[in-house]
HTML snippet that shows the backbone in 3Dmol.js (N, CA, C, O; Angstrom):
<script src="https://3Dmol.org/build/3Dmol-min.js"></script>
<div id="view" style="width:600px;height:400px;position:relative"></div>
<script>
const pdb = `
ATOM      1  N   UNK A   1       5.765 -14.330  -7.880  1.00  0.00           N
ATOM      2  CA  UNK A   1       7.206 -14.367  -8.023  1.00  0.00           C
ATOM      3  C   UNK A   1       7.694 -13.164  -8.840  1.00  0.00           C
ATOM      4  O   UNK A   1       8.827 -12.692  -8.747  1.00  0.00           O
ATOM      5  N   UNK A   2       6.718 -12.713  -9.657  1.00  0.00           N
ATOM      6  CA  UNK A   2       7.713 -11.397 -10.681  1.00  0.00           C
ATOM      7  C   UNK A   2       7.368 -10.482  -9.811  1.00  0.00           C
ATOM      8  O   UNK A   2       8.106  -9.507  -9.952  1.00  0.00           O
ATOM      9  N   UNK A   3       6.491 -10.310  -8.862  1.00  0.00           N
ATOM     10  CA  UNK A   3       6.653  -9.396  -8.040  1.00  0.00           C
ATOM     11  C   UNK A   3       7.504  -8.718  -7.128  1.00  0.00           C
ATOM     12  O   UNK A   3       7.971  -7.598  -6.918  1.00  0.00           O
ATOM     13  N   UNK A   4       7.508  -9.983  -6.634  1.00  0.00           N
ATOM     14  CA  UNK A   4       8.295  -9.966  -4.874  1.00  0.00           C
ATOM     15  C   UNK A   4       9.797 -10.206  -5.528  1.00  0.00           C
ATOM     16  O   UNK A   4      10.726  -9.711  -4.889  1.00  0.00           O
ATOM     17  N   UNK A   5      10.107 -10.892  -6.696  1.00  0.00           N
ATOM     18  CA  UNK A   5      11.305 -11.790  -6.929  1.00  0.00           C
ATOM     19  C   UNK A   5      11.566 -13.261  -6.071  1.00  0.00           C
ATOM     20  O   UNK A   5      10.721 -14.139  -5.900  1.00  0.00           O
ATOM     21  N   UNK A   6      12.892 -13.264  -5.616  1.00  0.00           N
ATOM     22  CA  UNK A   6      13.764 -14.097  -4.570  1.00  0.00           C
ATOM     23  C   UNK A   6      13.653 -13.804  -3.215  1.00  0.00           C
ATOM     24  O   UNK A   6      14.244 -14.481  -2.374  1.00  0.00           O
ATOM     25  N   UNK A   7      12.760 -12.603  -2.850  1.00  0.00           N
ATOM     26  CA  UNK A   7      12.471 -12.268  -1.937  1.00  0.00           C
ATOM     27  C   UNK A   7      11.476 -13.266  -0.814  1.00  0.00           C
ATOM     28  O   UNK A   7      10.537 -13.965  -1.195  1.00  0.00           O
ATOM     29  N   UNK A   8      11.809 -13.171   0.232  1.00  0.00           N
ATOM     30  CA  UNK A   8      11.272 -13.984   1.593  1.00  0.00           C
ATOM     31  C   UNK A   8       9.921 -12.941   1.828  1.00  0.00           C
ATOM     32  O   UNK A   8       9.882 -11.728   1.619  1.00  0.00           O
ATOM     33  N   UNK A   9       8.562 -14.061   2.460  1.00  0.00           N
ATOM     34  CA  UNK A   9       7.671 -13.154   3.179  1.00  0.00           C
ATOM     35  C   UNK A   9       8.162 -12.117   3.792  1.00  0.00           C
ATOM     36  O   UNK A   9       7.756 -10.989   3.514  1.00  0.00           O
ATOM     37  N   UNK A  10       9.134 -12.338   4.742  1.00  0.00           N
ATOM     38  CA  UNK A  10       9.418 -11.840   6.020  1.00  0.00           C
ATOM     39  C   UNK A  10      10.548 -10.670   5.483  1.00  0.00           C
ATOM     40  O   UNK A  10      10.854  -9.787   6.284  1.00  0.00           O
ATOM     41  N   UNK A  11      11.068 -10.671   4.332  1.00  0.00           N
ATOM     42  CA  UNK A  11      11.332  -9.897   3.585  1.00  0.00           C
ATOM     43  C   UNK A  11      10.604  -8.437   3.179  1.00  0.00           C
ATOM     44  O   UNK A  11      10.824  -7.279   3.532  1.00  0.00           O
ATOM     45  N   UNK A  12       9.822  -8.930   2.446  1.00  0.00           N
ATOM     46  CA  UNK A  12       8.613  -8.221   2.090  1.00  0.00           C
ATOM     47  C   UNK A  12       8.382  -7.386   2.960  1.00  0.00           C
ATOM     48  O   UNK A  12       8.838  -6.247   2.860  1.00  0.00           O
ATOM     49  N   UNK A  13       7.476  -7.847   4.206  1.00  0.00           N
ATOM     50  CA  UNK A  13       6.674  -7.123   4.757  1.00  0.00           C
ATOM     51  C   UNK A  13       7.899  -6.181   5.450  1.00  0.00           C
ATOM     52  O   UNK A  13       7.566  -5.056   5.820  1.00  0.00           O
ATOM     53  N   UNK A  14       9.030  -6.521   5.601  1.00  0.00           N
ATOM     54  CA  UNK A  14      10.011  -5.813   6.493  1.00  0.00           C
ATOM     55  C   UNK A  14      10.376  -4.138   5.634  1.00  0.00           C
ATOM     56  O   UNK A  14      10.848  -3.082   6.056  1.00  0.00           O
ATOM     57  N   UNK A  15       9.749  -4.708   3.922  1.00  0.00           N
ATOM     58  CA  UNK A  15      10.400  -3.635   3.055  1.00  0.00           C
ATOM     59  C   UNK A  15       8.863  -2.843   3.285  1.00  0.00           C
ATOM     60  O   UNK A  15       8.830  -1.677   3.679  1.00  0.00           O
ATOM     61  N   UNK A  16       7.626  -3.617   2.993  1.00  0.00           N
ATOM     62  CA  UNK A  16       6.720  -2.409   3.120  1.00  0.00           C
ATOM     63  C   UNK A  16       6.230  -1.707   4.776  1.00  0.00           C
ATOM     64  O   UNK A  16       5.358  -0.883   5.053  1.00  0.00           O
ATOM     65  N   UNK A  17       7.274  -2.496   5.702  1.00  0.00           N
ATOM     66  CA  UNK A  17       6.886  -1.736   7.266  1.00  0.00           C
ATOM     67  C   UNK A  17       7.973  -0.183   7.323  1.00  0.00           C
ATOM     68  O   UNK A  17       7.640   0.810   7.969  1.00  0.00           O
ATOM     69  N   UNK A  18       9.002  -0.255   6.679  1.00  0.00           N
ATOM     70  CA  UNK A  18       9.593   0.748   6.242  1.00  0.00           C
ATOM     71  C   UNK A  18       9.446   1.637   5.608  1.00  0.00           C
ATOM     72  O   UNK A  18       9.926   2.682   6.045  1.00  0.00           O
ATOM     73  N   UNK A  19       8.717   1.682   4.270  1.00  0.00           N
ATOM     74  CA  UNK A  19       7.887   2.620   3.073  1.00  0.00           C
ATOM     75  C   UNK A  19       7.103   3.058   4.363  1.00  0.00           C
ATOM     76  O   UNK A  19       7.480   4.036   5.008  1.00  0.00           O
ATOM     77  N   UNK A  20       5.976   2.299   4.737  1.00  0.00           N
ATOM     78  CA  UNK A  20       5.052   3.052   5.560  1.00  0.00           C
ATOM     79  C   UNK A  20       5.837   3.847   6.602  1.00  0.00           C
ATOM     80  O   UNK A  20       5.383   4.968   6.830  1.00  0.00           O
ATOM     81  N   UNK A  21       6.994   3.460   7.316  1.00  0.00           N
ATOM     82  CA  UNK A  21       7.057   4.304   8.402  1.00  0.00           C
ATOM     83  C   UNK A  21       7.940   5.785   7.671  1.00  0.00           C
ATOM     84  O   UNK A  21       7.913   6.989   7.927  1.00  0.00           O
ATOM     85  N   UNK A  22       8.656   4.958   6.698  1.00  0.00           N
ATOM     86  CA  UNK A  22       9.366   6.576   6.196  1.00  0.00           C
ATOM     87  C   UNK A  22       8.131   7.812   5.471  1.00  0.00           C
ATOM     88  O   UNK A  22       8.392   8.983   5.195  1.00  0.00           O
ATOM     89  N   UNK A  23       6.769   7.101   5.292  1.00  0.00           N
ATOM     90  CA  UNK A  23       5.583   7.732   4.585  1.00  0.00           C
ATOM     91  C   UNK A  23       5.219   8.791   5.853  1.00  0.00           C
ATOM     92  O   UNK A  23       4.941   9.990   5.824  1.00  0.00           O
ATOM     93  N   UNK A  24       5.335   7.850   6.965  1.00  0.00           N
ATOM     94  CA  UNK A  24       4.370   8.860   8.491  1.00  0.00           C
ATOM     95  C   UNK A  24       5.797   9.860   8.775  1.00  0.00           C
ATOM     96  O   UNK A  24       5.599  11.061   8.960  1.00  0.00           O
ATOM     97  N   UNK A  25       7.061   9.389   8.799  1.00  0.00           N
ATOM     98  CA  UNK A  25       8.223  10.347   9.461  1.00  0.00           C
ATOM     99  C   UNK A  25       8.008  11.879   8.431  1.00  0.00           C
ATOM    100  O   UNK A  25       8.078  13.016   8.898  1.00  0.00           O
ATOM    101  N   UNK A  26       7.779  11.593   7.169  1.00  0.00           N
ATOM    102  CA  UNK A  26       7.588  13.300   6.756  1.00  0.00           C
ATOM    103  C   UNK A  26       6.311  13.801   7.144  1.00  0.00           C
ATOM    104  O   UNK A  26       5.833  14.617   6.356  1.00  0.00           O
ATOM    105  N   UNK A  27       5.330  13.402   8.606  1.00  0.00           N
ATOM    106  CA  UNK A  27       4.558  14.345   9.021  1.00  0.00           C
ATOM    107  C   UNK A  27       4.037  14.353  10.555  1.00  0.00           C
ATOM    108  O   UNK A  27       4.407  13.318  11.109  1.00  0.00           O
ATOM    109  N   UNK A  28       3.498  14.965  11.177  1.00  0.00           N
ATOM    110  CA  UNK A  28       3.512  15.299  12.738  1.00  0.00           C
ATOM    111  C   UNK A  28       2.022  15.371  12.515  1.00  0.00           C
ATOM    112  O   UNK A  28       1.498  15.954  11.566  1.00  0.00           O
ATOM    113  N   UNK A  29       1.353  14.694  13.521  1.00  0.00           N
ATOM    114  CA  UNK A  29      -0.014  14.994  13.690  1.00  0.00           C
ATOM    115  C   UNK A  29      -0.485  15.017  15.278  1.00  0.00           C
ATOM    116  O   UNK A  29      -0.693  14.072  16.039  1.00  0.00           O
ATOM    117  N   UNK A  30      -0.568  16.331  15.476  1.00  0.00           N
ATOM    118  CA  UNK A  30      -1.083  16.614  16.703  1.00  0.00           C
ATOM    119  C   UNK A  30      -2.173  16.858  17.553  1.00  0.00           C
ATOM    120  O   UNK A  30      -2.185  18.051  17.858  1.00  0.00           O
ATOM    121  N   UNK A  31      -2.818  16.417  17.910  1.00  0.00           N
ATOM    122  CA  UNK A  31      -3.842  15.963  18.564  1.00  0.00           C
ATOM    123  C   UNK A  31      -3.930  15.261  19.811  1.00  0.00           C
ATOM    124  O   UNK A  31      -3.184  14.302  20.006  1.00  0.00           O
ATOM    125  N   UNK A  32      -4.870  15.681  20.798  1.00  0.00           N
ATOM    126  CA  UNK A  32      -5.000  14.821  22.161  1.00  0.00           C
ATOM    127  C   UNK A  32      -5.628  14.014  21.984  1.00  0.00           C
ATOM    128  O   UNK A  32      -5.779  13.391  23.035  1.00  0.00           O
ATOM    129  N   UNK A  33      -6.141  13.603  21.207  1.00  0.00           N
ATOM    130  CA  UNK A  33      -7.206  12.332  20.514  1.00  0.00           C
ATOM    131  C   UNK A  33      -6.284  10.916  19.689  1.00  0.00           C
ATOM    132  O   UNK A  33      -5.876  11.105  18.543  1.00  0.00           O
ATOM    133  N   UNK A  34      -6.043   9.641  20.341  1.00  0.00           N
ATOM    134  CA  UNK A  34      -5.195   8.368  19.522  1.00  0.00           C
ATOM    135  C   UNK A  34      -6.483   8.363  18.433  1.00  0.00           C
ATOM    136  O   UNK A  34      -6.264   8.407  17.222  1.00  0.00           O
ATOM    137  N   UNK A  35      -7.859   8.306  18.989  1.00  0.00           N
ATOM    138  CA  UNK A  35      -8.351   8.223  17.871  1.00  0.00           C
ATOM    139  C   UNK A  35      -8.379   8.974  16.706  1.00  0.00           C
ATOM    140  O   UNK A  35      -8.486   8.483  15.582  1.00  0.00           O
ATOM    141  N   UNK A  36      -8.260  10.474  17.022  1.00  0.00           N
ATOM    142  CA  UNK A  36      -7.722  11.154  15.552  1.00  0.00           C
ATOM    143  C   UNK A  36      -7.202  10.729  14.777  1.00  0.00           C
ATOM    144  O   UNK A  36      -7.388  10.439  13.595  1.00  0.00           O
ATOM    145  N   UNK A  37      -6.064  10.643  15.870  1.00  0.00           N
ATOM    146  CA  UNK A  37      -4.379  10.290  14.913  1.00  0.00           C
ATOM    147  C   UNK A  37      -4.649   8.983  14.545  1.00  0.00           C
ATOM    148  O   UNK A  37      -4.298   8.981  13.366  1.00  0.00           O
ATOM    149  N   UNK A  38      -5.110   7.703  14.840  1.00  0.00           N
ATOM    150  CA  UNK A  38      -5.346   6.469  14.023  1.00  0.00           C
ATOM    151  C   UNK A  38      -5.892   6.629  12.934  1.00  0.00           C
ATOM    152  O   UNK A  38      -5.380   6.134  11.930  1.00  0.00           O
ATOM    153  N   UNK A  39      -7.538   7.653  12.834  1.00  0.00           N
ATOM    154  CA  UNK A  39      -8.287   8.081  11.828  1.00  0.00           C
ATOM    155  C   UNK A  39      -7.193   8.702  10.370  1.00  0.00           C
ATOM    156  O   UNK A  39      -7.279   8.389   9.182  1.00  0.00           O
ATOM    157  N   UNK A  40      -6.393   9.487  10.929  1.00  0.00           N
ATOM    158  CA  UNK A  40      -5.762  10.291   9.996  1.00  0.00           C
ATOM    159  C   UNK A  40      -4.939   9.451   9.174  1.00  0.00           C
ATOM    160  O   UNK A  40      -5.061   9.457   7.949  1.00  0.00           O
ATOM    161  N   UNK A  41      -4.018   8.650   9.842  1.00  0.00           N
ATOM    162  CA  UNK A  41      -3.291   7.337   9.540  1.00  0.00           C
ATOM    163  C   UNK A  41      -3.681   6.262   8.781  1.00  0.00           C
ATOM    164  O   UNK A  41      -3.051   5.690   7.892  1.00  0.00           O
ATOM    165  N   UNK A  42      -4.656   6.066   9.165  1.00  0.00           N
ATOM    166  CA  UNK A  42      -5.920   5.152   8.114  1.00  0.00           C
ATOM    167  C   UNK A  42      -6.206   5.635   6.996  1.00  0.00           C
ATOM    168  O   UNK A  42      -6.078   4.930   5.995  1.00  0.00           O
ATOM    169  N   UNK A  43      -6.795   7.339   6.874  1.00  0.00           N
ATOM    170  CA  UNK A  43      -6.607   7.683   5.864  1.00  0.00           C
ATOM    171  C   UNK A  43      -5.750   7.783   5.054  1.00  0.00           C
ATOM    172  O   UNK A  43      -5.888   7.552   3.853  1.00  0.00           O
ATOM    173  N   UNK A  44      -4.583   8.202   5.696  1.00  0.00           N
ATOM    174  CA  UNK A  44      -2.772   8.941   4.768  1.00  0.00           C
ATOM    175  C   UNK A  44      -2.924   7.003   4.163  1.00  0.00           C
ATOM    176  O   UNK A  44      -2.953   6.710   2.968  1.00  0.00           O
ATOM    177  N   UNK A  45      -2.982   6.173   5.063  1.00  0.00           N
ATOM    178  CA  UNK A  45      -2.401   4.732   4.359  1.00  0.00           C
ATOM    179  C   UNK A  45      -3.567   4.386   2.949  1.00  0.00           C
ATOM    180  O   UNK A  45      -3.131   3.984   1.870  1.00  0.00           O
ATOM    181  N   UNK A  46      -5.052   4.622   3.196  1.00  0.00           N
ATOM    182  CA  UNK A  46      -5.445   4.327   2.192  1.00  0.00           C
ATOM    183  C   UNK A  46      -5.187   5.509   1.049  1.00  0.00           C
ATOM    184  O   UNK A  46      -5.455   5.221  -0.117  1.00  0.00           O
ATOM    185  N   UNK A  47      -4.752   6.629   1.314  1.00  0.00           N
ATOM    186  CA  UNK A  47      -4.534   7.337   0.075  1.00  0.00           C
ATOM    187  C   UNK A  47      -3.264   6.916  -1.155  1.00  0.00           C
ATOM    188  O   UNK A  47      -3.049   7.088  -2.354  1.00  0.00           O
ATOM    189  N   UNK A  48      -2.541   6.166   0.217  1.00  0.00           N
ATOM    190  CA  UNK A  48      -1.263   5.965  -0.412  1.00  0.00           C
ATOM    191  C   UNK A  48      -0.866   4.703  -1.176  1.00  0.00           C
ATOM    192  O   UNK A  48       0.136   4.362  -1.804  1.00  0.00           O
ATOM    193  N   UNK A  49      -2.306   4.015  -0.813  1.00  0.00           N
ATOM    194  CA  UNK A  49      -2.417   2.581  -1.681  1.00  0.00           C
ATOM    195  C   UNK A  49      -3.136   2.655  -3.287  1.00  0.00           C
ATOM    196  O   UNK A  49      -3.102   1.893  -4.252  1.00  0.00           O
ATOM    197  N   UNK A  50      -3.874   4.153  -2.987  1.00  0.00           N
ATOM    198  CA  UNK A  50      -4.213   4.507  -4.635  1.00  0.00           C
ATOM    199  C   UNK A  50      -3.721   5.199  -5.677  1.00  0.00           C
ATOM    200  O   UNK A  50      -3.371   6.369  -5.520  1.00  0.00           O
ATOM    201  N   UNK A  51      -3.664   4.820  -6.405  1.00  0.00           N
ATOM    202  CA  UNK A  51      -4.290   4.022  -7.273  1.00  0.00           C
ATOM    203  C   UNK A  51      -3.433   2.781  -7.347  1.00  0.00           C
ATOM    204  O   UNK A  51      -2.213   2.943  -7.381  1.00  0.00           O
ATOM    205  N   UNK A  52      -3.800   1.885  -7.368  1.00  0.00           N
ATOM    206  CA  UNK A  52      -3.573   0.196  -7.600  1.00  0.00           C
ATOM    207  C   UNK A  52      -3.401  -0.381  -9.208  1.00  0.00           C
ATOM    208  O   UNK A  52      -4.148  -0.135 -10.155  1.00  0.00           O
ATOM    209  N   UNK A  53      -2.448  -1.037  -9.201  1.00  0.00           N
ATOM    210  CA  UNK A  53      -2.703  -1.892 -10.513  1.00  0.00           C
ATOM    211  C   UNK A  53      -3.666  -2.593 -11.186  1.00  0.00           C
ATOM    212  O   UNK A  53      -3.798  -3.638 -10.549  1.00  0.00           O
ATOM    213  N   UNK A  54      -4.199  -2.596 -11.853  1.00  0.00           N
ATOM    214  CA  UNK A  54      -5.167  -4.171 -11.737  1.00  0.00           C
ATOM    215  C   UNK A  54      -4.626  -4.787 -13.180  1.00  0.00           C
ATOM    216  O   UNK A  54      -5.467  -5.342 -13.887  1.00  0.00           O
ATOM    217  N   UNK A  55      -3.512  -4.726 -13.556  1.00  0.00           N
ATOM    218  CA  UNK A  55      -3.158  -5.487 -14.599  1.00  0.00           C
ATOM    219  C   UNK A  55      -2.445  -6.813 -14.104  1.00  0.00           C
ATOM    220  O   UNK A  55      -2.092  -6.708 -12.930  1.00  0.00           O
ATOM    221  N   UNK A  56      -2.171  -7.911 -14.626  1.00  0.00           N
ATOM    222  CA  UNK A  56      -1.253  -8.770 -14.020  1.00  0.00           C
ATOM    223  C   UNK A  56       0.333  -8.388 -14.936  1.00  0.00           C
ATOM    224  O   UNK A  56       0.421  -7.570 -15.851  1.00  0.00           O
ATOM    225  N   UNK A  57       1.217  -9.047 -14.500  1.00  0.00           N
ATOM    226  CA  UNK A  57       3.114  -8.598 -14.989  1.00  0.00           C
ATOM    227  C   UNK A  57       3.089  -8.736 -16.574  1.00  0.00           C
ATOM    228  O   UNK A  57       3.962  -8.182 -17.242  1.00  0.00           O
ATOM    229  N   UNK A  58       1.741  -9.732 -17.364  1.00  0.00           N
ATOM    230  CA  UNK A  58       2.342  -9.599 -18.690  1.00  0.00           C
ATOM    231  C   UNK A  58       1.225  -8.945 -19.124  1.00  0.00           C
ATOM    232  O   UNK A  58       0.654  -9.485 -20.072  1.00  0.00           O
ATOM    233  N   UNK A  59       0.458  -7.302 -18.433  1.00  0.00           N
ATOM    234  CA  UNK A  59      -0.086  -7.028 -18.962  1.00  0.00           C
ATOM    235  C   UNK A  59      -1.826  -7.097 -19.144  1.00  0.00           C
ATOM    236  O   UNK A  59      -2.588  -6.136 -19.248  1.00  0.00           O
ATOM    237  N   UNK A  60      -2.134  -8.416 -19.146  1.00  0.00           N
ATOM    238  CA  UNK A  60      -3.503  -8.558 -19.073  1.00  0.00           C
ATOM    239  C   UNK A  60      -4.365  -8.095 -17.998  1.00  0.00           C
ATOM    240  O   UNK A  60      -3.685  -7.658 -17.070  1.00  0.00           O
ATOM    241  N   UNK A  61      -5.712  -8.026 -17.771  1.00  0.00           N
ATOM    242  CA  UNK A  61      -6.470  -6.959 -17.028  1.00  0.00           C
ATOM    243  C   UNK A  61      -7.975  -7.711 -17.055  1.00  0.00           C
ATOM    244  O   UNK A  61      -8.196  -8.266 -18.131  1.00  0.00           O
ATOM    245  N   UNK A  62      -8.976  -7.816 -16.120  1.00  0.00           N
ATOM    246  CA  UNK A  62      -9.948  -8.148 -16.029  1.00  0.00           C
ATOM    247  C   UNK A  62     -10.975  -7.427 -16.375  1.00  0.00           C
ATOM    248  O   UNK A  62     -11.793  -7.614 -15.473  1.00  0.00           O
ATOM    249  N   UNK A  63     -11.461  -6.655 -17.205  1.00  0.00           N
ATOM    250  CA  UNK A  63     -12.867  -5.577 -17.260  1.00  0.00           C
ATOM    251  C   UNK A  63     -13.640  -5.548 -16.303  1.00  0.00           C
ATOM    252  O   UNK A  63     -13.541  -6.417 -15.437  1.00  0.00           O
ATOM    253  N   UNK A  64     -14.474  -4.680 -16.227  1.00  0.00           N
ATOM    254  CA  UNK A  64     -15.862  -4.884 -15.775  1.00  0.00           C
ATOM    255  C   UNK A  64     -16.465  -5.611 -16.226  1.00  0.00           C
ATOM    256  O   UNK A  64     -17.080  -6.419 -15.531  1.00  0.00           O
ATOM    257  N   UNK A  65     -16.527  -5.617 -17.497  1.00  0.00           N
ATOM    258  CA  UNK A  65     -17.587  -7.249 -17.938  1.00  0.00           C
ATOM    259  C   UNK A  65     -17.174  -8.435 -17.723  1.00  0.00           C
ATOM    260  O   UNK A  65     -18.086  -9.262 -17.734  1.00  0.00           O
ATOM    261  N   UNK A  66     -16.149  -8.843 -17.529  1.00  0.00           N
ATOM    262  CA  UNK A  66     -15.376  -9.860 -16.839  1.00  0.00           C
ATOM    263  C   UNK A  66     -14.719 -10.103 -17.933  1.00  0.00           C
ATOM    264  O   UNK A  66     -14.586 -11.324 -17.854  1.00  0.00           O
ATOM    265  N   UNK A  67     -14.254  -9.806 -18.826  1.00  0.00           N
ATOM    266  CA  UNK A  67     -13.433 -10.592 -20.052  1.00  0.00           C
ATOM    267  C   UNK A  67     -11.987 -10.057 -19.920  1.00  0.00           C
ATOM    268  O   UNK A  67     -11.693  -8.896 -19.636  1.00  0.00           O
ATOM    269  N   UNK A  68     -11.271 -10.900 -20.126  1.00  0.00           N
ATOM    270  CA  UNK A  68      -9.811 -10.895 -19.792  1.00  0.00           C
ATOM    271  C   UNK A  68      -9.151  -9.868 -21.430  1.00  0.00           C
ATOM    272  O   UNK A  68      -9.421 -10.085 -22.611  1.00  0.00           O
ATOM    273  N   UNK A  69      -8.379  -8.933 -20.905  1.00  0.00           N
ATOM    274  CA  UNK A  69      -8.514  -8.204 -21.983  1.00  0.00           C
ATOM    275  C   UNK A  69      -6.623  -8.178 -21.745  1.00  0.00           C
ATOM    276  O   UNK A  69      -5.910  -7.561 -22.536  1.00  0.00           O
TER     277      UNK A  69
END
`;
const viewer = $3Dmol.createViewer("view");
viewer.addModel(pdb, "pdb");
viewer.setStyle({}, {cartoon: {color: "spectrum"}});
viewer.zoomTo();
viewer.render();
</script>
């Protein structure tokens, strides 16, 4: 909930199908290959998911040793 807010699933995903497509409209990838262009896409999306949070909203964080820090 502190995430998303008041926001609907169908909400959501409607806001991150947009980020992603306005992410691909600033670039052209040309190639006679779908598989390229999927490859490349796969990549641009996982670049664009890093770095990630791993804290939760008030802060706290899991270690590597597992202790809630």
């Amino acid at each position: 909930a502190a995430e998303v807010e008041a926001r609907s699933f169908e909400e959501v995903r409607a806001s991150a199908e947009s980020e992603w497509n306005a992410w691909l409209s600033r670039i052209e990838v040309k190639t006679d290959s779908d598989v390229n262009a999927r490859i490349f896409k796969s990549a641009l999306y996982r670049a664009a998911i890093m770095p990630t949070r791993f804290q939760d909203v008030n802060g706290d964080y899991r270690a590597i040793s597992g202790q809630i820090k």
